[in-house]
BATIRO-221635 format. One record per atom (N, C-alpha, C, CB): residue number from 1; atom name; y, x, z. Coordinates in steps of 0.1 Angstrom, whole numbers, plus 5000, padded with zeros to 4 digits. Each point is the difference from the previous one (the first is absolute). Last residue first. Glycine has a CB too. Layout:
BEGIN
rolum mikol y x z
NUM CA Y X Z
...
***
This chain:
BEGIN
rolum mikol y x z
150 N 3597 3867 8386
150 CA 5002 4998 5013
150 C 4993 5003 5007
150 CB 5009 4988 4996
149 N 5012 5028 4954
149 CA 4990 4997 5010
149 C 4999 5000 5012
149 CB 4993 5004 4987
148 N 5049 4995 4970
148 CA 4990 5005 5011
148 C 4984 4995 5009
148 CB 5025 5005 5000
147 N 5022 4991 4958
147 CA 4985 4993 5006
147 C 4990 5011 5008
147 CB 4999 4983 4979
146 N 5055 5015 5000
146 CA 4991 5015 5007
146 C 4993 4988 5005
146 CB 5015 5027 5008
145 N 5027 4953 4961
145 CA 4991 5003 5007
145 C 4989 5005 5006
145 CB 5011 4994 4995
144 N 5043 4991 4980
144 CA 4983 5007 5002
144 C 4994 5003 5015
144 CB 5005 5012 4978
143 N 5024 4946 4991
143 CA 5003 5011 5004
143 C 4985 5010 5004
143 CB 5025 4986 5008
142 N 5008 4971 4964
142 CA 4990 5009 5001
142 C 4999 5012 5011
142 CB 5001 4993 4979
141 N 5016 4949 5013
141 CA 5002 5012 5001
141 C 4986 5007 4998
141 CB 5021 4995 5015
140 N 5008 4959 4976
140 CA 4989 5005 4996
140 C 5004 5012 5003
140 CB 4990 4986 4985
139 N 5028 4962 5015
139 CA 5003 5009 5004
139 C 4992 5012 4996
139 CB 5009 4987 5015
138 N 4993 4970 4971
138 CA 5012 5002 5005
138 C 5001 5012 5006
138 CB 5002 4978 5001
137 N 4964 5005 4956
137 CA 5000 5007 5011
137 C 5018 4999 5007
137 CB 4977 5017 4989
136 N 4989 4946 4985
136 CA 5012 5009 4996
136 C 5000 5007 5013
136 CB 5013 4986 4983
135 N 4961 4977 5014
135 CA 4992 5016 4996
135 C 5010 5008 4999
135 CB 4980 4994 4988
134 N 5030 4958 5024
134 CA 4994 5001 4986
134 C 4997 5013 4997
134 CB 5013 4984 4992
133 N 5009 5005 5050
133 CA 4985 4989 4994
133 C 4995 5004 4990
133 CB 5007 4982 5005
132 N 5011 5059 5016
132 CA 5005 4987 4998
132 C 4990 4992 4998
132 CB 5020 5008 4993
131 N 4971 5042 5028
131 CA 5007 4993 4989
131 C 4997 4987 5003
131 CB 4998 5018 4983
130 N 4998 5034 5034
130 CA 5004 4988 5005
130 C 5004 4986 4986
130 CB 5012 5018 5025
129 N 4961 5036 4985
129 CA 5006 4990 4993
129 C 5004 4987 5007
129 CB 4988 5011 4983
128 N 4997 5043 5025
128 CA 5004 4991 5007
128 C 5008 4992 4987
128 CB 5001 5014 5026
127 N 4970 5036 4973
127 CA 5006 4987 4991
127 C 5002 4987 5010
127 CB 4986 5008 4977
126 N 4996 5051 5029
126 CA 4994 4984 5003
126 C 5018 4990 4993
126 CB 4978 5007 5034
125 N 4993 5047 4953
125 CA 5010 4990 5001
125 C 4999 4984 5007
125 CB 5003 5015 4979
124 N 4973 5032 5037
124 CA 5000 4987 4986
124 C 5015 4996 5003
124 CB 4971 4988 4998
123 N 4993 5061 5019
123 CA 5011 4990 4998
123 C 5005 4992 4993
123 CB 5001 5010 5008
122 N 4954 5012 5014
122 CA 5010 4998 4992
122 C 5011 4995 5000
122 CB 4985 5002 4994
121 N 4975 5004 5038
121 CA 5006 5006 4998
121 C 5002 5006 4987
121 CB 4995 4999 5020
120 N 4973 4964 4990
120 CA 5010 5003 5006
120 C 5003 5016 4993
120 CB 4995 4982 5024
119 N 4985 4963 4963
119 CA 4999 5013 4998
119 C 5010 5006 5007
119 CB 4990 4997 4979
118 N 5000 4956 5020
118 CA 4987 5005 4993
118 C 4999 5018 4999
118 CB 5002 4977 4984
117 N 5031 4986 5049
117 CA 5004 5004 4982
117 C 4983 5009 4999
117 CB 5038 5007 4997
116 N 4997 4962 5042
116 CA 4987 5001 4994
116 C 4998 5006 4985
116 CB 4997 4980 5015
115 N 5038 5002 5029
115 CA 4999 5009 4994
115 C 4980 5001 4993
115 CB 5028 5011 5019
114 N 5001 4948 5004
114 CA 4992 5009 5003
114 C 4997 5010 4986
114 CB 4992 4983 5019
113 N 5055 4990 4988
113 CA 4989 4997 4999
113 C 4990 5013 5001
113 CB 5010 4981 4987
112 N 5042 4992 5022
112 CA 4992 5009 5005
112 C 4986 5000 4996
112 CB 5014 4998 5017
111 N 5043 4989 4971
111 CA 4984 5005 4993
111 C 4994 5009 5009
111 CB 5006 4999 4974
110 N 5043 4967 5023
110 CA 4990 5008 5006
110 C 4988 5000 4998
110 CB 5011 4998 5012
109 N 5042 4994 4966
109 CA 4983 5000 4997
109 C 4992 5006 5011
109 CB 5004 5003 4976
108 N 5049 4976 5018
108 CA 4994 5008 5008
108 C 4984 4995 5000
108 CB 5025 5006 5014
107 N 5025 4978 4953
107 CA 4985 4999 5008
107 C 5000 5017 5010
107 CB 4982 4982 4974
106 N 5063 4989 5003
106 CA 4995 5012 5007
106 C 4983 4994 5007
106 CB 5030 5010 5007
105 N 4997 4964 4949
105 CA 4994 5004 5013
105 C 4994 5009 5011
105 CB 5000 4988 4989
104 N 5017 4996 4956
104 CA 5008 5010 5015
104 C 4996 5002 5016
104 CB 5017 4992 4988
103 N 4960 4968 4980
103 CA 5006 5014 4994
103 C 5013 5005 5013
103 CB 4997 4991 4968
102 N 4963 4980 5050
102 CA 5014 5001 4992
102 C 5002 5006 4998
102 CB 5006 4992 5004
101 N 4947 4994 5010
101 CA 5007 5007 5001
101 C 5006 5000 4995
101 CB 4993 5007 5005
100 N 4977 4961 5021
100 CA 5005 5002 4994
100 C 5012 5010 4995
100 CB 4988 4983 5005
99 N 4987 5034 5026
99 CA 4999 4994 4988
99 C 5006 4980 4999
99 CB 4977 5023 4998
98 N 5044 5020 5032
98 CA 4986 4994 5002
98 C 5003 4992 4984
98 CB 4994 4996 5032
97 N 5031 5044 5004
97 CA 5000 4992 4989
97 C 4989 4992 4999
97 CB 5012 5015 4990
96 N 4980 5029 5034
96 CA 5014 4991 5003
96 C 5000 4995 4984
96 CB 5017 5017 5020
95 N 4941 5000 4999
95 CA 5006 4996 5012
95 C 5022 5000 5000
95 CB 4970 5014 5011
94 N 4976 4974 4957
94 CA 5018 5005 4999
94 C 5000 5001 5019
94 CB 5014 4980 4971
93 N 4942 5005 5007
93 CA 5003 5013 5005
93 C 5016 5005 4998
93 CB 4973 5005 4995
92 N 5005 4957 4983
92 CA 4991 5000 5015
92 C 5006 5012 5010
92 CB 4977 4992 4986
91 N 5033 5002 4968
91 CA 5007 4997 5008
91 C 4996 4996 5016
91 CB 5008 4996 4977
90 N 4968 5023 4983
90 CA 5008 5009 5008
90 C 5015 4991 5010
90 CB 4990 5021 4979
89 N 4958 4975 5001
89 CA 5006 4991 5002
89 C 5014 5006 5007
89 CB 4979 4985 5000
88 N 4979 5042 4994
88 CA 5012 4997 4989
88 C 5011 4987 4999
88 CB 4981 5011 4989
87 N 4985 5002 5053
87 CA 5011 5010 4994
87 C 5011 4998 4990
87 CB 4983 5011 5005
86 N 4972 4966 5003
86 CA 5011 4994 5010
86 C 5014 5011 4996
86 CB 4979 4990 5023
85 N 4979 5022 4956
85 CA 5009 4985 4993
85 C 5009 4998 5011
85 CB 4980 4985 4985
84 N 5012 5067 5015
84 CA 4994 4986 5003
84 C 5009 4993 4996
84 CB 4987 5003 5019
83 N 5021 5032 4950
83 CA 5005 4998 5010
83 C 4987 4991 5009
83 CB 5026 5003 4989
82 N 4957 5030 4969
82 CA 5010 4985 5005
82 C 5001 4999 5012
82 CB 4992 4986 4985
81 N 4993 5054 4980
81 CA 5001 4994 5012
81 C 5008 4991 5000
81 CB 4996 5017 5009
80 N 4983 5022 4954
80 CA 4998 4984 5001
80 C 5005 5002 5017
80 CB 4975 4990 4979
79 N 5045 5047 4992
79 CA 4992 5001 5005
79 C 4996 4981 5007
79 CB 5008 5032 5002
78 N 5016 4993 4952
78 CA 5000 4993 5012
78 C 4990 4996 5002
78 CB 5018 4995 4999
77 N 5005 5045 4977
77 CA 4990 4992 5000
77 C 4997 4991 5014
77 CB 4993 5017 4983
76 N 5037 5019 4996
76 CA 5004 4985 4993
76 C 4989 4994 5009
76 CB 5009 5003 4972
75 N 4997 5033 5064
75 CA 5002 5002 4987
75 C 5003 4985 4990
75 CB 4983 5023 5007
74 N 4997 4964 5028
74 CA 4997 5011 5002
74 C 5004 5008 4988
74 CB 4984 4993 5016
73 N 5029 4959 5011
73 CA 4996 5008 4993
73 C 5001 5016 4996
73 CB 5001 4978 4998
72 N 4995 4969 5026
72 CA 5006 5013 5002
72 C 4994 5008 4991
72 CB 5005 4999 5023
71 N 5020 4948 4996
71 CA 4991 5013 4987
71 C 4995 5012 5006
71 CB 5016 4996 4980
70 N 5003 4956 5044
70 CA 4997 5008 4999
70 C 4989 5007 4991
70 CB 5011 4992 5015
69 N 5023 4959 4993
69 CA 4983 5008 4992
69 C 5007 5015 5005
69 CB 4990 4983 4968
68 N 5028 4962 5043
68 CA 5004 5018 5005
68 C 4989 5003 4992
68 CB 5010 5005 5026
67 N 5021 4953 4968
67 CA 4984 5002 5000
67 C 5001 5017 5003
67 CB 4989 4979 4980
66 N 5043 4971 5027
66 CA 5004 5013 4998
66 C 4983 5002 5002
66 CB 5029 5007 5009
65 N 4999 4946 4982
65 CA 4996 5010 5007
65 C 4998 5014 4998
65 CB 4994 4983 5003
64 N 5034 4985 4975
64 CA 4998 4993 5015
64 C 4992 5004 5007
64 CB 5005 4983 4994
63 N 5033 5045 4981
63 CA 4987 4991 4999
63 C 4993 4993 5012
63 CB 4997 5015 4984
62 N 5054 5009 4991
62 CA 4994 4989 5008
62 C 4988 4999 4997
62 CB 5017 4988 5002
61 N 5006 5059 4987
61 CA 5002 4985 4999
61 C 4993 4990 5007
61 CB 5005 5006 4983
60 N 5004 5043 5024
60 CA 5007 5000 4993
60 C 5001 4983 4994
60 CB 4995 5028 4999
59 N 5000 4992 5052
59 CA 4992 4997 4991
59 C 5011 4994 4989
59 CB 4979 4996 5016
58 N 5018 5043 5019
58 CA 5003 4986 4992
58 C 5002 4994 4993
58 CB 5002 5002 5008
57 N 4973 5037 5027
57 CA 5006 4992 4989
57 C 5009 4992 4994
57 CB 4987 5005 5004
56 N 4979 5032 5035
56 CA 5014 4990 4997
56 C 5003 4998 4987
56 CB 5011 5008 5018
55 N 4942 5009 5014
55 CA 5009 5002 4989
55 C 5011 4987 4995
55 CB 4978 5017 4993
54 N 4980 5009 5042
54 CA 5010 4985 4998
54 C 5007 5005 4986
54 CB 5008 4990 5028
53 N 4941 5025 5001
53 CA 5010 4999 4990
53 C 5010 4988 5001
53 CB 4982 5011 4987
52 N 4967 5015 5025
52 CA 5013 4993 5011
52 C 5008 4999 4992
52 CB 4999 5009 5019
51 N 4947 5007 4967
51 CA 5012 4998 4998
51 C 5006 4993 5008
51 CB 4995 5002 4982
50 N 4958 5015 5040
50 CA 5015 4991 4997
50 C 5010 5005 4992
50 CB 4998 4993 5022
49 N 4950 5025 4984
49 CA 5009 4999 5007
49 C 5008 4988 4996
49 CB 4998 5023 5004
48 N 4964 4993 4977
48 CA 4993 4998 5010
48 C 5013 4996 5009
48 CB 4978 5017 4996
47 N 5027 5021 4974
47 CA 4993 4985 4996
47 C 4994 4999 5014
47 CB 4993 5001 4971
46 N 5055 5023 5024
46 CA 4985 5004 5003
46 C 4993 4983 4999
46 CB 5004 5027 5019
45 N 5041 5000 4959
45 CA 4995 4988 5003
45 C 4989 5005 4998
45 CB 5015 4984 4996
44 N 5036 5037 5000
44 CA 4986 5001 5002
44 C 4994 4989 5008
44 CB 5002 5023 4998
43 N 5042 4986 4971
43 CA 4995 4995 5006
43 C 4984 5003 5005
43 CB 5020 4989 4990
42 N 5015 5046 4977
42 CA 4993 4982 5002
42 C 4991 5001 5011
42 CB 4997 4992 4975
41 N 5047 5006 5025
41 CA 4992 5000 4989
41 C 4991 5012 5004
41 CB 5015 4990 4983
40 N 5013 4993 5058
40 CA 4999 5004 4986
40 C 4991 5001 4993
40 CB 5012 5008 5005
39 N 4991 4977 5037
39 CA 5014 4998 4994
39 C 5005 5003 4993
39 CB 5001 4998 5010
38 N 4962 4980 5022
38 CA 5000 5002 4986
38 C 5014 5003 4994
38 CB 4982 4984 4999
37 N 4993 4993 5041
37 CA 4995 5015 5000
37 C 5005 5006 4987
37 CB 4978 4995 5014
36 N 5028 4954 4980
36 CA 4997 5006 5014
36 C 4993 5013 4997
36 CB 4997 4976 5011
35 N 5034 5006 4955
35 CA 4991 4999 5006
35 C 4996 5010 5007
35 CB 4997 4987 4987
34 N 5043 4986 4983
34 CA 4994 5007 5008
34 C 4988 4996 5006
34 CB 5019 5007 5001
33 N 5023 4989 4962
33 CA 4984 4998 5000
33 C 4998 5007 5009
33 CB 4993 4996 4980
32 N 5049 4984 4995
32 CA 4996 5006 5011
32 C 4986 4996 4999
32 CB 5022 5001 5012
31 N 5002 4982 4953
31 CA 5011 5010 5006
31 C 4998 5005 5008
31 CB 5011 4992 4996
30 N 4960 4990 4965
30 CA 5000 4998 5014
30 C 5013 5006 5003
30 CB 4975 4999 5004
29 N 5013 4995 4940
29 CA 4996 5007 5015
29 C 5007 4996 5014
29 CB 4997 5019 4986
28 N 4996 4958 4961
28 CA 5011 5007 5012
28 C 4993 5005 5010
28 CB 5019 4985 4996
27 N 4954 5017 4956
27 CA 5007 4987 5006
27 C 5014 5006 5012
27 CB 4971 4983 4999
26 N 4997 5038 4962
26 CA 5018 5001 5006
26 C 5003 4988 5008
26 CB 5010 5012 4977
25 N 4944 5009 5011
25 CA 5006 4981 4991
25 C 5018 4999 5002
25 CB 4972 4980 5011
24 N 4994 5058 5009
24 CA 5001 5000 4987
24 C 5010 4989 4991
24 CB 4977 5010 5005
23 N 5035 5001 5048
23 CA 4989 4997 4987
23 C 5000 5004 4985
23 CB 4999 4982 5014
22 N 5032 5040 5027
22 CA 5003 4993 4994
22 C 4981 4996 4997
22 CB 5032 5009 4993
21 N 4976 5015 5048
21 CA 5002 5007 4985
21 C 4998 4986 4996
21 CB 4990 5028 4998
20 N 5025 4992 5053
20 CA 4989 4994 4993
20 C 5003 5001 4981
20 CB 4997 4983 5025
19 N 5017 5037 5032
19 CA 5001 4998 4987
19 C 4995 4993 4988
19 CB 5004 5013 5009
18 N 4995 4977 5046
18 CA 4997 5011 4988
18 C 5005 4997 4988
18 CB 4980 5006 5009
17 N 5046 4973 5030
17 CA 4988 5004 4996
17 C 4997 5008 4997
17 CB 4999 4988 4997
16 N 5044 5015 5037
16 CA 4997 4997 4988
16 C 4981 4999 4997
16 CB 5026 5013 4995
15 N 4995 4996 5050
15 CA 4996 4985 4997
15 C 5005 5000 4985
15 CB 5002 4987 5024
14 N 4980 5051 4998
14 CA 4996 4992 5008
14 C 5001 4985 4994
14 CB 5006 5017 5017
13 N 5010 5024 4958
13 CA 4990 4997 4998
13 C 4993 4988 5010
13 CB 5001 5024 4991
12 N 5041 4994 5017
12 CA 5003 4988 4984
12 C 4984 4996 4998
12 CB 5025 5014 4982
11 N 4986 5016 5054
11 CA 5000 4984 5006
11 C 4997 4991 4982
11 CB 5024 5004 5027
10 N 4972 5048 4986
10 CA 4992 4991 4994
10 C 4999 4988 5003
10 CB 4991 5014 4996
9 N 5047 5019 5013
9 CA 4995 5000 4988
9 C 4985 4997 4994
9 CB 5018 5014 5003
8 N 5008 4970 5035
8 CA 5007 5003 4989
8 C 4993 5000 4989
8 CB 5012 5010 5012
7 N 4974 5008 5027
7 CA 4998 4984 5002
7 C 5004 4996 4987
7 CB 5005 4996 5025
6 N 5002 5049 4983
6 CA 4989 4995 4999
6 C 4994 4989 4998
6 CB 5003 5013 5008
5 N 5040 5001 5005
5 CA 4999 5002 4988
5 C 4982 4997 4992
5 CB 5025 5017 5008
4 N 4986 4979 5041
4 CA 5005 4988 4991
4 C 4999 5000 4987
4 CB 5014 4999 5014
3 N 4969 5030 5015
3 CA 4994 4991 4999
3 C 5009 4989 4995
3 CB 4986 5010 5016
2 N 5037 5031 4991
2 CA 4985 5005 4988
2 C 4990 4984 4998
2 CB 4994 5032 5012
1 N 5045 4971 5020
1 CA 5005 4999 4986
1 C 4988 5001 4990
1 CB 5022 5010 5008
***
């Protein structure tokens, strides 16, 4: 009985994400975000390692493609990083749905990229943008994260 109630009471964590926090720009947030080793705020990430990530959506209108940018920032101040160029092409990386994208469309975002940041042991805000042809964001999350050293 003890291992059930156990099971129980951290299955929602197994297959709910983390939590995440709206942008500054109020675009819509994700309905699910998860990542590997990760099941609460905030997240710890050793340089030198792997972001793993999916996150669910759908999509609020039609574009014919989609652009991912990662932010991060420290406090207001944003810290300079760009995705690799192969990266921002985010349709390169759906594993449900595909570009051309139709309003209502259940996507599935997969984001794996090498962990790399100038400074460790702090914690930042990191920023996930997905946006349309025209720069408009369809999706945009916040959440945190403990930079460690590897």
């Amino acid at each position: 009985m003890m291992k059930f109630l156990l099971i129980a009471a951290f299955l929602p964590a197994l297959i709910n994400g983390i939590a995440v926090r709206p942008c500054p720009n109020n675009a819509p947030v994700p309905q699910d975000v998860r990542v590997v080793g990760c099941t609460a705020e905030p997240c710890v990430v050793q340089i030198g390692g792997v972001v793993d990530m999916d996150l669910d959506f759908v999509a609020p209108r039609a574009s014919t493609g989609m652009r991912a940018s990662l932010n991060i920032f420290l406090g207001d101040f944003r810290v300079p990083y760009e995705l690799p160029v192969d990266q921002q092409n985010a349709c390169n990386f759906l594993e449900a749905g595909d570009c051309p994208v139709s309003a209502g469309e259940f996507i599935n975002y997969h984001l794996s990229t090498p962990a790399s940041a100038p400074f460790a042991g702090i914690t930042v805000d990191l920023q996930l943008q997905l946006s349309d042809d025209s720069g408009e964001p369809l999706i945009c999350y916040r959440s945190s994260a403990t930079i460690v050293a590897a």
